[in-house]
CHARMM internal coordinates of N, CA and C (Angstrom, degrees):
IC EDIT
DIST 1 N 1 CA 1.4410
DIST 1 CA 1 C 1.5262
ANGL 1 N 1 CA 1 C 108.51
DIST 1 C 2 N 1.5736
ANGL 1 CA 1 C 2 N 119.78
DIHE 1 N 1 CA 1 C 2 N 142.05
DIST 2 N 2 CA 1.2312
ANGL 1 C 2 N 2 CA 100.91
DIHE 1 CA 1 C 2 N 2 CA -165.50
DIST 2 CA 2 C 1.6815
ANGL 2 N 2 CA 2 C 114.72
DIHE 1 C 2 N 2 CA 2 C -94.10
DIST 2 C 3 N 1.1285
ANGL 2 CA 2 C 3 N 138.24
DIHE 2 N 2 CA 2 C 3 N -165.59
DIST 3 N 3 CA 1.1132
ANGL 2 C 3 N 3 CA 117.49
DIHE 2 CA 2 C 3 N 3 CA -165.26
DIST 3 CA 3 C 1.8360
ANGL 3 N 3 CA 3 C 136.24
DIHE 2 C 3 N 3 CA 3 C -75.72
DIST 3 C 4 N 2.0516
ANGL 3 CA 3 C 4 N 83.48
DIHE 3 N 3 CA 3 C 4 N -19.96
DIST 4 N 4 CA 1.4862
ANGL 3 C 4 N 4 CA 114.50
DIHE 3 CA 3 C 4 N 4 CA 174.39
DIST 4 CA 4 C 1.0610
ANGL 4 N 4 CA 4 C 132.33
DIHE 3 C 4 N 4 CA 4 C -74.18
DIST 4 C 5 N 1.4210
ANGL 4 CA 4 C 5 N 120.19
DIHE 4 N 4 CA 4 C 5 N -24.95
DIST 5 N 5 CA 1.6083
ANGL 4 C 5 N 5 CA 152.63
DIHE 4 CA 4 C 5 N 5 CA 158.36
DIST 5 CA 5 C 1.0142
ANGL 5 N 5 CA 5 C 76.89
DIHE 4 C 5 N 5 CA 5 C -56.67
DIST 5 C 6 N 1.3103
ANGL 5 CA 5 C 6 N 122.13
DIHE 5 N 5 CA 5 C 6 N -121.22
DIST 6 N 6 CA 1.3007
ANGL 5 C 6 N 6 CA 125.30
DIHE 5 CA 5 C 6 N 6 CA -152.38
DIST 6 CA 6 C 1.5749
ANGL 6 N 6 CA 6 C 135.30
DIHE 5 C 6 N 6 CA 6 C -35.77
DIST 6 C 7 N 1.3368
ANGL 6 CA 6 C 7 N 127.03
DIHE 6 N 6 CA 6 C 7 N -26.18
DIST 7 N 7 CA 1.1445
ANGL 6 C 7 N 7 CA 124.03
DIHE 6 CA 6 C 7 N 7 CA 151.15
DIST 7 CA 7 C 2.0781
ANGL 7 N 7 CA 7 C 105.64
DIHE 6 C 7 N 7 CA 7 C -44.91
DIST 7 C 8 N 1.2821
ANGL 7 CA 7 C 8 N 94.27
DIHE 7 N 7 CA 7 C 8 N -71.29
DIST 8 N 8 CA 1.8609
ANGL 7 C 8 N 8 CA 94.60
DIHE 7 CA 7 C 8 N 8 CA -168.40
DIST 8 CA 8 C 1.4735
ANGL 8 N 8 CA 8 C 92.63
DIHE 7 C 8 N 8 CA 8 C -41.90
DIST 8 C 9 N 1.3588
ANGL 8 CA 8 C 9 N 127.30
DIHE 8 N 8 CA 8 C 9 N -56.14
DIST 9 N 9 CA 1.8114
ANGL 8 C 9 N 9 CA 110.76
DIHE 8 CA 8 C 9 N 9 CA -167.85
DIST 9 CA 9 C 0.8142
ANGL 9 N 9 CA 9 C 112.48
DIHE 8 C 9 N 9 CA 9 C -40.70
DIST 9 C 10 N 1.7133
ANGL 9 CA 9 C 10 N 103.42
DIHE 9 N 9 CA 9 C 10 N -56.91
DIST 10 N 10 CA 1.7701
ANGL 9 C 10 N 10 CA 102.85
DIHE 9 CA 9 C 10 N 10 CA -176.12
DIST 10 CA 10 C 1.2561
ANGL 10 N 10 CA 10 C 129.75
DIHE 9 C 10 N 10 CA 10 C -37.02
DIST 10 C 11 N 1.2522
ANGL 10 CA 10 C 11 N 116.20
DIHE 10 N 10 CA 10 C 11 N -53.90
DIST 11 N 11 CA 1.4261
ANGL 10 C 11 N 11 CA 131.20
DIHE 10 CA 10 C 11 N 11 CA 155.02
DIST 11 CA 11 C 1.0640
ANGL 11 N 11 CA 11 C 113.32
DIHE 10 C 11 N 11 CA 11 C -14.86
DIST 11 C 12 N 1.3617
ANGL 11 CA 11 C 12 N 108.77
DIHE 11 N 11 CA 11 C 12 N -81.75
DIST 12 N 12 CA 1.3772
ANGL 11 C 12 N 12 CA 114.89
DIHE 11 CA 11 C 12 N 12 CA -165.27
DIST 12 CA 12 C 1.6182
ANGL 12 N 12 CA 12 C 128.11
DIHE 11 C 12 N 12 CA 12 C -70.01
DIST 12 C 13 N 1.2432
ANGL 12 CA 12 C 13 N 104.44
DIHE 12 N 12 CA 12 C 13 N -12.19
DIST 13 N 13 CA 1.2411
ANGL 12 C 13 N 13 CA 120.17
DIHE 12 CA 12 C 13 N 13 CA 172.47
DIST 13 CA 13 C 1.4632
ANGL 13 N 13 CA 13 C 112.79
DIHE 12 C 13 N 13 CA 13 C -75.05
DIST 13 C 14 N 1.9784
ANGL 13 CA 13 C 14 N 120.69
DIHE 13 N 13 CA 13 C 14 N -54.88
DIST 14 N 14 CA 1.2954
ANGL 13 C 14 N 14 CA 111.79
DIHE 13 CA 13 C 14 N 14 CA 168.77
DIST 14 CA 14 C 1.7079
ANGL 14 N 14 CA 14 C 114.79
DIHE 13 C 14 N 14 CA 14 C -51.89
DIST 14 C 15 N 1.3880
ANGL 14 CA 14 C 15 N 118.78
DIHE 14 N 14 CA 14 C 15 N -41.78
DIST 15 N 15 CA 0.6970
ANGL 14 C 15 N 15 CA 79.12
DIHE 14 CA 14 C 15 N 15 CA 178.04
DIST 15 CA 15 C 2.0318
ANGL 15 N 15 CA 15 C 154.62
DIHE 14 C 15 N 15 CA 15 C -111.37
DIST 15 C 16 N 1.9367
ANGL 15 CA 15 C 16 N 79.27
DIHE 15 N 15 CA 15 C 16 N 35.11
DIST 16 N 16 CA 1.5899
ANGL 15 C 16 N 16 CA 94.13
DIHE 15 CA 15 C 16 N 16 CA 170.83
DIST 16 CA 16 C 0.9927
ANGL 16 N 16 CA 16 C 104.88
DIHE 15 C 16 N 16 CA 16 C -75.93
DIST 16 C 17 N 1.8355
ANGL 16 CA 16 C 17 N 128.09
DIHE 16 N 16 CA 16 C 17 N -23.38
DIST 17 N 17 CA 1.7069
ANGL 16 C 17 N 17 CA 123.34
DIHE 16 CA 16 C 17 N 17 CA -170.69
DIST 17 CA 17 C 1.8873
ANGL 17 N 17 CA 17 C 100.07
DIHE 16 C 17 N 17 CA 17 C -73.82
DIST 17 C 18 N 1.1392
ANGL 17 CA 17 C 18 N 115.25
DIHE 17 N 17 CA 17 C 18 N -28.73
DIST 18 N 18 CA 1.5814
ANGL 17 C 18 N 18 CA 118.48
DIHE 17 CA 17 C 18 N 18 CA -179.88
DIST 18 CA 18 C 1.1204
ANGL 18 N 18 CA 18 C 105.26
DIHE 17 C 18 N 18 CA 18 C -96.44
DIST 18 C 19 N 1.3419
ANGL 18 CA 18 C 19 N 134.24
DIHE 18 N 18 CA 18 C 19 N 22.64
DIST 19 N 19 CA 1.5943
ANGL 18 C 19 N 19 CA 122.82
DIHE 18 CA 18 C 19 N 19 CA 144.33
DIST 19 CA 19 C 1.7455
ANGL 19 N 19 CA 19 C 101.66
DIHE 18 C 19 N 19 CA 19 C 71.62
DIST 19 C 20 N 1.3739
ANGL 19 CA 19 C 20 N 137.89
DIHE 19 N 19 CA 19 C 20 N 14.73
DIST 20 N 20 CA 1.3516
ANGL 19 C 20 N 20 CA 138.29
DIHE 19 CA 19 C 20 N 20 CA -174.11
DIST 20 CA 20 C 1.1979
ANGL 20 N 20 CA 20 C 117.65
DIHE 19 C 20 N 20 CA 20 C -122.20
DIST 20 C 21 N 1.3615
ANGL 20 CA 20 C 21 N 136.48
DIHE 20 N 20 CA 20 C 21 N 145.92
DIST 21 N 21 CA 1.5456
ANGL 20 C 21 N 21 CA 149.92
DIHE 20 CA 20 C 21 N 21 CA 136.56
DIST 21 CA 21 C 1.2201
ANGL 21 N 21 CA 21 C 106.86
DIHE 20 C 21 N 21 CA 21 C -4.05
DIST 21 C 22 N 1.4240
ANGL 21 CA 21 C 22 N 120.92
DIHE 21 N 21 CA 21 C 22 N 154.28
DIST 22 N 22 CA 1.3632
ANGL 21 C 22 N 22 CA 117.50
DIHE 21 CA 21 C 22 N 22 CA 146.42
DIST 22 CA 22 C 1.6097
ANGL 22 N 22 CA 22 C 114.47
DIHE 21 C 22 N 22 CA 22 C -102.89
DIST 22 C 23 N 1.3153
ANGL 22 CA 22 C 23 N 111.46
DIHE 22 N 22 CA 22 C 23 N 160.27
DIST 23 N 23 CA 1.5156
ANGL 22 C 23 N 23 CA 129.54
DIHE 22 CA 22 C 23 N 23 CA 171.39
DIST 23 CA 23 C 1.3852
ANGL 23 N 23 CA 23 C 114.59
DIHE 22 C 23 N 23 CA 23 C -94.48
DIST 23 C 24 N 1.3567
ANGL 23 CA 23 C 24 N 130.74
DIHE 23 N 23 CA 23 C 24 N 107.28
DIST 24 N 24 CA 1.6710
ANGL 23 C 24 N 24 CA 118.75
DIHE 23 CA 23 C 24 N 24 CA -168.83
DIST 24 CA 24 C 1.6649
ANGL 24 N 24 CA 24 C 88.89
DIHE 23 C 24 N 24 CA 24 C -150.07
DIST 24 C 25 N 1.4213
ANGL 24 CA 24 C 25 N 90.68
DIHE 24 N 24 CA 24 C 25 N 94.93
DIST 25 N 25 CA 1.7932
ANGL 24 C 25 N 25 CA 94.93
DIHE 24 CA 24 C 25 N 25 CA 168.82
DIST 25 CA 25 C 1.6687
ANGL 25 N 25 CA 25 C 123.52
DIHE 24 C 25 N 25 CA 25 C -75.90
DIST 25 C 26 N 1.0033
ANGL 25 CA 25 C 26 N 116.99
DIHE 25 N 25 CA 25 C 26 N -168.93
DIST 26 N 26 CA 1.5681
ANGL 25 C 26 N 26 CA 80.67
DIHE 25 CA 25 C 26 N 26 CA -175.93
DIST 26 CA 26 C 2.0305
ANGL 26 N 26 CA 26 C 74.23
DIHE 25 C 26 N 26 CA 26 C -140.09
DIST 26 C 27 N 0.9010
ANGL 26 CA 26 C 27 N 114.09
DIHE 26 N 26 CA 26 C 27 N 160.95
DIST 27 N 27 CA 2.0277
ANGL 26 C 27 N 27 CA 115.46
DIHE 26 CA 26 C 27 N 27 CA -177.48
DIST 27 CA 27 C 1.6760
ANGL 27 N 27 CA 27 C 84.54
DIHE 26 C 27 N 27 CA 27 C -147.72
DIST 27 C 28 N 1.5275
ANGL 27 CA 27 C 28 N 91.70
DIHE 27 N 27 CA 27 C 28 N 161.59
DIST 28 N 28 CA 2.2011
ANGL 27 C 28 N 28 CA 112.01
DIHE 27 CA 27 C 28 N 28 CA 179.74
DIST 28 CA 28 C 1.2703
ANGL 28 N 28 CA 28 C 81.88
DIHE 27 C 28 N 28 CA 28 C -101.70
DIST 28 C 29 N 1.1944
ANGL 28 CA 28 C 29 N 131.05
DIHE 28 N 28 CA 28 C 29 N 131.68
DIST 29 N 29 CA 1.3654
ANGL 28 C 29 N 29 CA 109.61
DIHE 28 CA 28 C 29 N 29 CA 123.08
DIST 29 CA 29 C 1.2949
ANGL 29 N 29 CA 29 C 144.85
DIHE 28 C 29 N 29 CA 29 C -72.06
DIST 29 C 30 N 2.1391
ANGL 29 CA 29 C 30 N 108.31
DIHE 29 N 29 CA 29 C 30 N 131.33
DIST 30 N 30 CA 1.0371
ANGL 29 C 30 N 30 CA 113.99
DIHE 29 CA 29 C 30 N 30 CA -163.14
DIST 30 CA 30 C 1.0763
ANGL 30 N 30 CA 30 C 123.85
DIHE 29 C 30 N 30 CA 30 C 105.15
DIST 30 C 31 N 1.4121
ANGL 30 CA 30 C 31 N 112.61
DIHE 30 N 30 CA 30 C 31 N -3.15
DIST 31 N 31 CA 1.4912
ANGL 30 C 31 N 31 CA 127.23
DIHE 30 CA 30 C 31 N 31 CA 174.76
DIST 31 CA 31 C 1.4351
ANGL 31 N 31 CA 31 C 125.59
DIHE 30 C 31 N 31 CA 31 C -122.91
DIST 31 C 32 N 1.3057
ANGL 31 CA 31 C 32 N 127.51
DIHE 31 N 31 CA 31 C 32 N 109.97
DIST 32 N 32 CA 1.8309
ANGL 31 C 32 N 32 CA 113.67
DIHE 31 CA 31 C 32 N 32 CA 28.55
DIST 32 CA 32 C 1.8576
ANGL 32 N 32 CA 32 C 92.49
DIHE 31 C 32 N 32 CA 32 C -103.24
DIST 32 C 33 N 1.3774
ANGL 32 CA 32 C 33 N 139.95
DIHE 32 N 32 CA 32 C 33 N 16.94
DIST 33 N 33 CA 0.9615
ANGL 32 C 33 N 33 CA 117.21
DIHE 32 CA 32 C 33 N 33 CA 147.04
DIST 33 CA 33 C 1.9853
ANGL 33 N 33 CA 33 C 117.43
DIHE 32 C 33 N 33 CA 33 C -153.23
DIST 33 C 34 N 1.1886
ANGL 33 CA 33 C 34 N 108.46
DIHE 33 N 33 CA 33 C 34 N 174.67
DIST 34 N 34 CA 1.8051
ANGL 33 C 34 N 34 CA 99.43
DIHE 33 CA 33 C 34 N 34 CA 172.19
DIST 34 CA 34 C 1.2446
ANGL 34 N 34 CA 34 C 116.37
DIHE 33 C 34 N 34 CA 34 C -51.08
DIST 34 C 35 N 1.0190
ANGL 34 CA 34 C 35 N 109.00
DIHE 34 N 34 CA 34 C 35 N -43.68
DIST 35 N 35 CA 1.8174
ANGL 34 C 35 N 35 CA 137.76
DIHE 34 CA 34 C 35 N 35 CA -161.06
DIST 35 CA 35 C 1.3052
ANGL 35 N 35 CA 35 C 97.10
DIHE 34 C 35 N 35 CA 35 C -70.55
DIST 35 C 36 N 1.5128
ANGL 35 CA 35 C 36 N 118.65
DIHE 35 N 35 CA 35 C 36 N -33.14
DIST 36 N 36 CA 1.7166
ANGL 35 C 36 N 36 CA 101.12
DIHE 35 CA 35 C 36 N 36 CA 176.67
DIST 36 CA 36 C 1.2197
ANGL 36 N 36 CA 36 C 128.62
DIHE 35 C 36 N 36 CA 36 C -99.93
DIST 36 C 37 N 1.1110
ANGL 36 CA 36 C 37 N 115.30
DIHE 36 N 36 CA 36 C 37 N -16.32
DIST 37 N 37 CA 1.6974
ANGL 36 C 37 N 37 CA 142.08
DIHE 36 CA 36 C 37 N 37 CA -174.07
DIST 37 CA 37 C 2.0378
ANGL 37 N 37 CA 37 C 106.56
DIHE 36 C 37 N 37 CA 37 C -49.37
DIST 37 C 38 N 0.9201
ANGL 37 CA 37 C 38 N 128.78
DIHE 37 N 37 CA 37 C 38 N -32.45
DIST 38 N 38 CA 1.5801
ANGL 37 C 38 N 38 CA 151.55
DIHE 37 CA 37 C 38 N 38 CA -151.94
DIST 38 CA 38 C 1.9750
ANGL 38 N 38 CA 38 C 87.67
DIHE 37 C 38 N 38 CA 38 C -107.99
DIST 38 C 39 N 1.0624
ANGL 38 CA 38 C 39 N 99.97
DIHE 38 N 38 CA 38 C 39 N -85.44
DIST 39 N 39 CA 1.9335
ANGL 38 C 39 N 39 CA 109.89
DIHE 38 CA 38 C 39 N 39 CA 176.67
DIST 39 CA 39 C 1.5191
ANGL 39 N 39 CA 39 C 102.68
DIHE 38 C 39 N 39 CA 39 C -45.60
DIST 39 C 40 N 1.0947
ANGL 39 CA 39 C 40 N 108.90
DIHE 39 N 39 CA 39 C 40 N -44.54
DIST 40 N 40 CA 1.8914
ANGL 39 C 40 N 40 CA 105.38
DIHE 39 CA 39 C 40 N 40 CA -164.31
DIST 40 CA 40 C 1.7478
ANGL 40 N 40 CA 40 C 102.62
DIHE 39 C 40 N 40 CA 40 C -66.39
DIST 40 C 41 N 1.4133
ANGL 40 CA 40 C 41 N 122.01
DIHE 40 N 40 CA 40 C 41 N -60.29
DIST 41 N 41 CA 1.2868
ANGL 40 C 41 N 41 CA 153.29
DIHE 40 CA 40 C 41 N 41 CA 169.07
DIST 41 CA 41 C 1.7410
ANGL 41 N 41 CA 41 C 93.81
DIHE 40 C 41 N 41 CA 41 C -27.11
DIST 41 C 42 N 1.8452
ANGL 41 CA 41 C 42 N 125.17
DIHE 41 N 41 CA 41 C 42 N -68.03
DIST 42 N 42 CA 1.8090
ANGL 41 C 42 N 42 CA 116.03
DIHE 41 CA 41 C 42 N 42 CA -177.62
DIST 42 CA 42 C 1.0642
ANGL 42 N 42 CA 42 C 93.12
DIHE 41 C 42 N 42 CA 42 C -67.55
DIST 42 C 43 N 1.7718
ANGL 42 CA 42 C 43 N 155.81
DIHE 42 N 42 CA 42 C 43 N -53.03
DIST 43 N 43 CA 0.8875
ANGL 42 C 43 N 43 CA 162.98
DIHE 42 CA 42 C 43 N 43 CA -147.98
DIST 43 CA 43 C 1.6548
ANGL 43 N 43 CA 43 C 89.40
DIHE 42 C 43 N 43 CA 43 C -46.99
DIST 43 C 44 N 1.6345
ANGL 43 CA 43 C 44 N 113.19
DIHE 43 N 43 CA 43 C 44 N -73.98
DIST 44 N 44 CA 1.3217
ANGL 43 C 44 N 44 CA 116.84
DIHE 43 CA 43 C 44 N 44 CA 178.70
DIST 44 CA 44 C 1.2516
ANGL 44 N 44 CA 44 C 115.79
DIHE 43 C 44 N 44 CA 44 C -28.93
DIST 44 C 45 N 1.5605
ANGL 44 CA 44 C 45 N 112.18
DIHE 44 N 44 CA 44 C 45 N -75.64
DIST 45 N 45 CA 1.7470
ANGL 44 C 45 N 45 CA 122.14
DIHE 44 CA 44 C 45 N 45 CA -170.80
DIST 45 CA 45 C 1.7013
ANGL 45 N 45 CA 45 C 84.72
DIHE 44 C 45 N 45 CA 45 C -40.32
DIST 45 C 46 N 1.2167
ANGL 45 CA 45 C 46 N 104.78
DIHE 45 N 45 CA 45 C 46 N -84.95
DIST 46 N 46 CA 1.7546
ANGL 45 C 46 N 46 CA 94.58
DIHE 45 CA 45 C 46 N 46 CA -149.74
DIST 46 CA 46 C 1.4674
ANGL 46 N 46 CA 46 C 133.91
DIHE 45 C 46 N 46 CA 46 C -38.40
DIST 46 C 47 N 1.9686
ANGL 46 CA 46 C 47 N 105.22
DIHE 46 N 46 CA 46 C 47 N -14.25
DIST 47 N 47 CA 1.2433
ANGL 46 C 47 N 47 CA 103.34
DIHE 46 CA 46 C 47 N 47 CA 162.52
DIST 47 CA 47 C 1.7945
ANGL 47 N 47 CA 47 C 109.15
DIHE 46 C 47 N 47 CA 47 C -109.59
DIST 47 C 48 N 1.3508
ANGL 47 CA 47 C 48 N 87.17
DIHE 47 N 47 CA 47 C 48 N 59.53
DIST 48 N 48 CA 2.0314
ANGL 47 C 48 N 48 CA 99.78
DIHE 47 CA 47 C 48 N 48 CA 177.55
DIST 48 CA 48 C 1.1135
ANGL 48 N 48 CA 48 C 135.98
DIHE 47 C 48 N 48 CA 48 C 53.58
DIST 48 C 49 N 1.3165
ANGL 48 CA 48 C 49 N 121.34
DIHE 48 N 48 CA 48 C 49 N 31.28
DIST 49 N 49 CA 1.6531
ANGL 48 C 49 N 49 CA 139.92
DIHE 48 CA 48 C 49 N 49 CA 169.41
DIST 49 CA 49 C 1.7540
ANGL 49 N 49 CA 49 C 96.97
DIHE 48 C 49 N 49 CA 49 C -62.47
DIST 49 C 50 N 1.3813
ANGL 49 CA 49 C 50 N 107.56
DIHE 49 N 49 CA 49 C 50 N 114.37
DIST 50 N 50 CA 1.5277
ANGL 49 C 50 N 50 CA 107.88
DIHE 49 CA 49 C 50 N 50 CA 171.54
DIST 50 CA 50 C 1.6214
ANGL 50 N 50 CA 50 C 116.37
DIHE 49 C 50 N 50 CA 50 C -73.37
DIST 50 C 51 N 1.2712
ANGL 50 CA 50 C 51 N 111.15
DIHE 50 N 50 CA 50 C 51 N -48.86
DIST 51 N 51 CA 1.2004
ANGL 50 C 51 N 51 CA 132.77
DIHE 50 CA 50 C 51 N 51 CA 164.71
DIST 51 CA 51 C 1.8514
ANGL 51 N 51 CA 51 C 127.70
DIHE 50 C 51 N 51 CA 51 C -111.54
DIST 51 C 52 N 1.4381
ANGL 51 CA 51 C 52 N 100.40
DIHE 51 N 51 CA 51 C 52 N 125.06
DIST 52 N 52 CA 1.5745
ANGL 51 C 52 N 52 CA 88.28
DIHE 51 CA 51 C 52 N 52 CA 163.10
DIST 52 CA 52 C 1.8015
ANGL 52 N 52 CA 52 C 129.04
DIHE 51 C 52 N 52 CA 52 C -102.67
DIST 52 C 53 N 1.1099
ANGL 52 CA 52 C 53 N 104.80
DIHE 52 N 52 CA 52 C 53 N 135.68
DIST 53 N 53 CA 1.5316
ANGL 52 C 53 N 53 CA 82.96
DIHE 52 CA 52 C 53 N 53 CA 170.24
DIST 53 CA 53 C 1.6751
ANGL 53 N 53 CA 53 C 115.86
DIHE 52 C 53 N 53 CA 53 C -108.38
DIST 53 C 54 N 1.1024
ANGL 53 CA 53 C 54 N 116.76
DIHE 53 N 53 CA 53 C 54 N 139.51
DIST 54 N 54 CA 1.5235
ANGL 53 C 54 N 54 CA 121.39
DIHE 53 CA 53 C 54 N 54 CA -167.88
DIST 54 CA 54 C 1.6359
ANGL 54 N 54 CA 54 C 102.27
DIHE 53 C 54 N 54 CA 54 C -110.15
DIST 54 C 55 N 1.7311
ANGL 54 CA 54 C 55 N 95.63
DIHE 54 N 54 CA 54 C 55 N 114.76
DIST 55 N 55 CA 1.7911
ANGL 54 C 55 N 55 CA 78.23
DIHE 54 CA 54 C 55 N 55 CA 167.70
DIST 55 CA 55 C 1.5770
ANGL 55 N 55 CA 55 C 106.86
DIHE 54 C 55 N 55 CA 55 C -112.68
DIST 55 C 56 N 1.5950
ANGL 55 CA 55 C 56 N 113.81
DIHE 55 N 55 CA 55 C 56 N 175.38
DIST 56 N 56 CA 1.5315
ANGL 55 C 56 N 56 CA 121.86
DIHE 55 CA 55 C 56 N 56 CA -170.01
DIST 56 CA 56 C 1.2567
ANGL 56 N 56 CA 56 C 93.89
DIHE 55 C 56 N 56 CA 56 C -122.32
DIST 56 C 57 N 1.4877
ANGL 56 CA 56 C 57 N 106.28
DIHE 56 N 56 CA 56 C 57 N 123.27
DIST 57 N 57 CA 1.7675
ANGL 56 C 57 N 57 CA 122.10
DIHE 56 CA 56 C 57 N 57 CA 169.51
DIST 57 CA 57 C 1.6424
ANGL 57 N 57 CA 57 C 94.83
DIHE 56 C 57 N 57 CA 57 C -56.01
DIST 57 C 58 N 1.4809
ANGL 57 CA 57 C 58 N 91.76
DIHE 57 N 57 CA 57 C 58 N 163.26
DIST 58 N 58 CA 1.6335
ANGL 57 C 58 N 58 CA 108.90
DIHE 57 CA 57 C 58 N 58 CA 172.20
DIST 58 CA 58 C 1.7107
ANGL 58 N 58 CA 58 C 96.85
DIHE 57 C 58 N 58 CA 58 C -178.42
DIST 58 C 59 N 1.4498
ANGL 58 CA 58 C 59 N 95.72
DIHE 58 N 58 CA 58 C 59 N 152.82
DIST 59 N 59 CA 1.5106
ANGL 58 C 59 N 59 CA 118.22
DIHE 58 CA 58 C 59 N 59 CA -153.31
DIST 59 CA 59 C 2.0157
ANGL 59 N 59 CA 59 C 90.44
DIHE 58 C 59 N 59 CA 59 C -104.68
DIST 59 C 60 N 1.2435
ANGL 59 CA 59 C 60 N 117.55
DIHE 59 N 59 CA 59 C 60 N 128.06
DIST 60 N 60 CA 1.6350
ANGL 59 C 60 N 60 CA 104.18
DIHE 59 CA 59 C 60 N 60 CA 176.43
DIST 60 CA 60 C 1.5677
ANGL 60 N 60 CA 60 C 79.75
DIHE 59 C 60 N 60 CA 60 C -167.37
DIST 60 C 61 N 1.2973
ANGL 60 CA 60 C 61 N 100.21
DIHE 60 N 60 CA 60 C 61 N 114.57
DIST 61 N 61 CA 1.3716
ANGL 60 C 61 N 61 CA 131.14
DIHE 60 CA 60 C 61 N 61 CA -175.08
DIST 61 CA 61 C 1.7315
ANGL 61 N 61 CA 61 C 109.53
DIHE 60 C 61 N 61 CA 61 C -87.53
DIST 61 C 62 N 1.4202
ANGL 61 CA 61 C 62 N 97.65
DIHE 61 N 61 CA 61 C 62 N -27.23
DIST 62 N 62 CA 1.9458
ANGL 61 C 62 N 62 CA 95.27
DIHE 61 CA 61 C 62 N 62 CA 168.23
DIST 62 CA 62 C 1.4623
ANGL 62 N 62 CA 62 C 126.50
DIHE 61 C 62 N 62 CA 62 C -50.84
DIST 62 C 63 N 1.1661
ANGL 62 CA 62 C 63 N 116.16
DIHE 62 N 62 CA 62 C 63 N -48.12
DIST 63 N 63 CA 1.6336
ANGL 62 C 63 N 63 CA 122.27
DIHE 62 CA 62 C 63 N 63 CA -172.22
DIST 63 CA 63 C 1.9254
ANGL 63 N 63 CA 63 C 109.40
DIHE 62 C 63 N 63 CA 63 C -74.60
DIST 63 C 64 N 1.4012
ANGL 63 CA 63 C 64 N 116.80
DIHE 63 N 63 CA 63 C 64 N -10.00
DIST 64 N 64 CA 1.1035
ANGL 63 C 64 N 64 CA 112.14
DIHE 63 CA 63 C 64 N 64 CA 162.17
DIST 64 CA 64 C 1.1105
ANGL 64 N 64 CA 64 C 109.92
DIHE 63 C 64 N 64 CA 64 C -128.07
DIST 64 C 65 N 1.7202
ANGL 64 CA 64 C 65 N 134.91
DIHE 64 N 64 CA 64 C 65 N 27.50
DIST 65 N 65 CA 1.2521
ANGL 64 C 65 N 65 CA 100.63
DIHE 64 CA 64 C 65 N 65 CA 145.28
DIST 65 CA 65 C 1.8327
ANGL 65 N 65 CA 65 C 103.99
DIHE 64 C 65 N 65 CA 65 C 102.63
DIST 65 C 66 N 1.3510
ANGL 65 CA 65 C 66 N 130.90
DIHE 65 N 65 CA 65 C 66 N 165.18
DIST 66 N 66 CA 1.1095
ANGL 65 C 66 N 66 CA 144.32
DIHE 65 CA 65 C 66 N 66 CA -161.63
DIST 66 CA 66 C 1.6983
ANGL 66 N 66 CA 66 C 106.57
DIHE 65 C 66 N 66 CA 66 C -77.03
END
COOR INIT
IC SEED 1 N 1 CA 1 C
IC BUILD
């Protein structure tokens, strides 16, 4: 299992033993800048994000068209 899996299990495992929800914000990276993406992300944990999920912009001009 690779090392990232298993962190999220972990997760999720403490917290089936604590009977709670999880917290999993979801952040862009890069939005609204590089510079915040890294700060914004501990910002989360420290106000109790169990999990983050990080997504990556990308430019694909097919689904809208010319």
């Amino acid at each position: 299992m690779k090392a990232e899996a298993s962190r999220i299990q972990s997760a999720f495992k403490r917290l089936a033993r604590e009977r709670r929800k999880a917290l999993i914000p979801y952040v862009t990276a890069g939005d609204p800048g590089a510079e915040v993406t890294v700060p914004l992300m501990r910002a989360l944990v420290a106000a109790g994000a169990d999990v983050i999920e990080l997504g990556v912009p990308f430019s694909d001009p097919w689904p809208t068209g010319p």
